[in-house]
N, C-alpha and C positions, 0 to 999 in steps of 0.2 A: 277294363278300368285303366284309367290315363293315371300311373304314379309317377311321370316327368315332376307337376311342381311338389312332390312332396319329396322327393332327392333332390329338387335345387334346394329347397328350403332346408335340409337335413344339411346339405354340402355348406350352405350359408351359416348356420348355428357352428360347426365345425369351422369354417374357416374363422368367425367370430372367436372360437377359443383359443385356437392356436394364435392369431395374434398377440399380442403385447400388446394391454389397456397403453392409453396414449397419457401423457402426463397433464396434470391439470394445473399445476401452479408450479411456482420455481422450489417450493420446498418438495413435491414428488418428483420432480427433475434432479433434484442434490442427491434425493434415496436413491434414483437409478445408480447413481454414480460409484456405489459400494463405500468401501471403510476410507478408503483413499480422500474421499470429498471431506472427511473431520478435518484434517490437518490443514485440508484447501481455504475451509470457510474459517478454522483458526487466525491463519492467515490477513485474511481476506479484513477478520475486526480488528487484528490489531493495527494496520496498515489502514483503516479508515479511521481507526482511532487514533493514531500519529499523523497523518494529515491534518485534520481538523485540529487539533492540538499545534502543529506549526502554523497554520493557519491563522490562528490566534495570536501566535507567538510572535509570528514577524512580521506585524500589521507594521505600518511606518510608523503609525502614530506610537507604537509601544519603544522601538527601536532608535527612531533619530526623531524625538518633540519639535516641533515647531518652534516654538517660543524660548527653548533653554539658549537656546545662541542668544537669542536679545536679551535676554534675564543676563547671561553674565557680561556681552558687551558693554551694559549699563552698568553694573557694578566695578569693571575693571577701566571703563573710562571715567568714571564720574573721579575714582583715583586708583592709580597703578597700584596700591599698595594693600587692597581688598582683595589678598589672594584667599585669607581665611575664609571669607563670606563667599567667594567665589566658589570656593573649596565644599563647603556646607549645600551649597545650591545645587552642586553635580551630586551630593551624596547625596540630599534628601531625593533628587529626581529618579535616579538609581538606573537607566537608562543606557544602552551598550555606548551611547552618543557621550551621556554623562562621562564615564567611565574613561572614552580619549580623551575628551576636551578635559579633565583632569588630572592626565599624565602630562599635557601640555600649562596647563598652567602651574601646578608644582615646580616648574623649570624654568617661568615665564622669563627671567633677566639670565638666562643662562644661553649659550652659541644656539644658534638656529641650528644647527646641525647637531647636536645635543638633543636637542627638542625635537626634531624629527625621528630620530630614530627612538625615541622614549614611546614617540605617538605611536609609530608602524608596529610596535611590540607590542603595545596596550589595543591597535587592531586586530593585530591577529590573534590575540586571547580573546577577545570578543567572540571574533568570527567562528572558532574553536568553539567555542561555548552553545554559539547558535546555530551550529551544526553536529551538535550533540547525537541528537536524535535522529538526524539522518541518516546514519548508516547503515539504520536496522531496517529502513525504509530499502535501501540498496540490495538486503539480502533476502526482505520480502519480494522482493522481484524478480530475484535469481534465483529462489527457492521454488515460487510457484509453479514458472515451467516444469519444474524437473516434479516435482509432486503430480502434473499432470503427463506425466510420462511413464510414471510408476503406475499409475493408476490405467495408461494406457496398454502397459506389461502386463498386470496383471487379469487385466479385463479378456484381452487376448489367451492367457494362459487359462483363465478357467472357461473361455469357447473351444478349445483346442482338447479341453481335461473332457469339456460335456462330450466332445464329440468322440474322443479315442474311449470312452468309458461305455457310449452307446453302442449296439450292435447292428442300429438299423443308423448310423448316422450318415450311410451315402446318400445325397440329393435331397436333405433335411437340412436347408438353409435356419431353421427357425432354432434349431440347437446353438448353433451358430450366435443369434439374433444377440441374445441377453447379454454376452461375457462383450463382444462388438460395441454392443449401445454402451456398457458402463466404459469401456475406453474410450470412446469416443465425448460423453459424458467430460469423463475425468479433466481430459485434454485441454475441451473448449475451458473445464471452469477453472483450470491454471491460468490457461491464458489470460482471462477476465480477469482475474487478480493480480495478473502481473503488468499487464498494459499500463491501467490508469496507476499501480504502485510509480512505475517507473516514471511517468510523467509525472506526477506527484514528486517525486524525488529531486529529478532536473528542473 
């Protein structure tokens, strides 16, 4: 009796088990990754949630209007003395634009050099203001790496724990396999949150 194909087949089911099922979507890929991937994909929303949100925020159209420059050129040439009206038109617009152009005109018969330096101060609180939210942006970037580096430690340290705990673990790569993949895991999904944070940011 030929029992060749019934130990390849026996060796086949066998080698079938000891593999590691292959992941099927990106959320069984996140599970590989151990406790480490929470704080990654934490990450990962609030940093797609602050994009989208400056995104919004510093459309031109929102920032510097089209039309408020001619709305007060027309008011302030039709007469010099429509600084009220002028004044009214930046504040109803409410605009970072509004906002210089009526530190400048508050000042409008006063030295050019007065008026400049009223305006650069009333830019940089702007700019201040619309860079709020950037920073955190800054430290989602610098954090992710290092979240996948932890996760790269510890993935390492429990392939290392499977193996000094096992007795047969010489030339048993697959003990090895599990702590391996969630570091490696971990690594890439820093990376991925931290790439496009960072471009997002600059």
């Amino acid at each position: 009796m030929n029992l060749a194909p019934v130990c390849s087949w026996i060796a086949t089911l066998c080698a079938a088990d000891a593999a590691p099922p292959a992941p099927n979507s990106v959320w069984d890929l996140v599970l590989k990754g151990g406790p480490v991937m929470i704080p990654i994909g934490l990450c990962s929303l609030v940093a797609l949630t602050l994009t989208i949100e400056r995104l919004v925020s510093l459309r031109r159209s929102v920032i510097s209007p089209r039309e408020l420059p001619n709305t007060l050129g027309q008011l302030l040439r039709v007469d010099a003395h429509n600084v009220p009206e002028a004044l009214a038109a930046c504040q109803r617009d409410g605009s970072p634009l509004a906002h210089i152009l009526a530190a400048a005109i508050k000042r409008l018969h006063q030295p050019l050099e007065l008026i400049e330096r009223h305006v650069q101060e009333a830019g940089e609180r702007q700019v201040f203001a619309l860079r709020k939210r950037l920073r955190l942006l800054s430290v989602i970037a610098s954090v992710a790496p290092l979240l996948g580096l932890l996760g790269t430690i510890t993935g390492m340290i429990t392939a290392f724990q499977t193996v000094a705990a096992s007795a047969e673990a010489l030339g048993r790569t697959e003990l090895l396999a599990k702590g391996i993949y969630e570091a490696m895991v971990t690594t890439a999904g820093g990376l991925i949150v931290a790439i496009p944070t960072l471009l997002a940011y600059h």
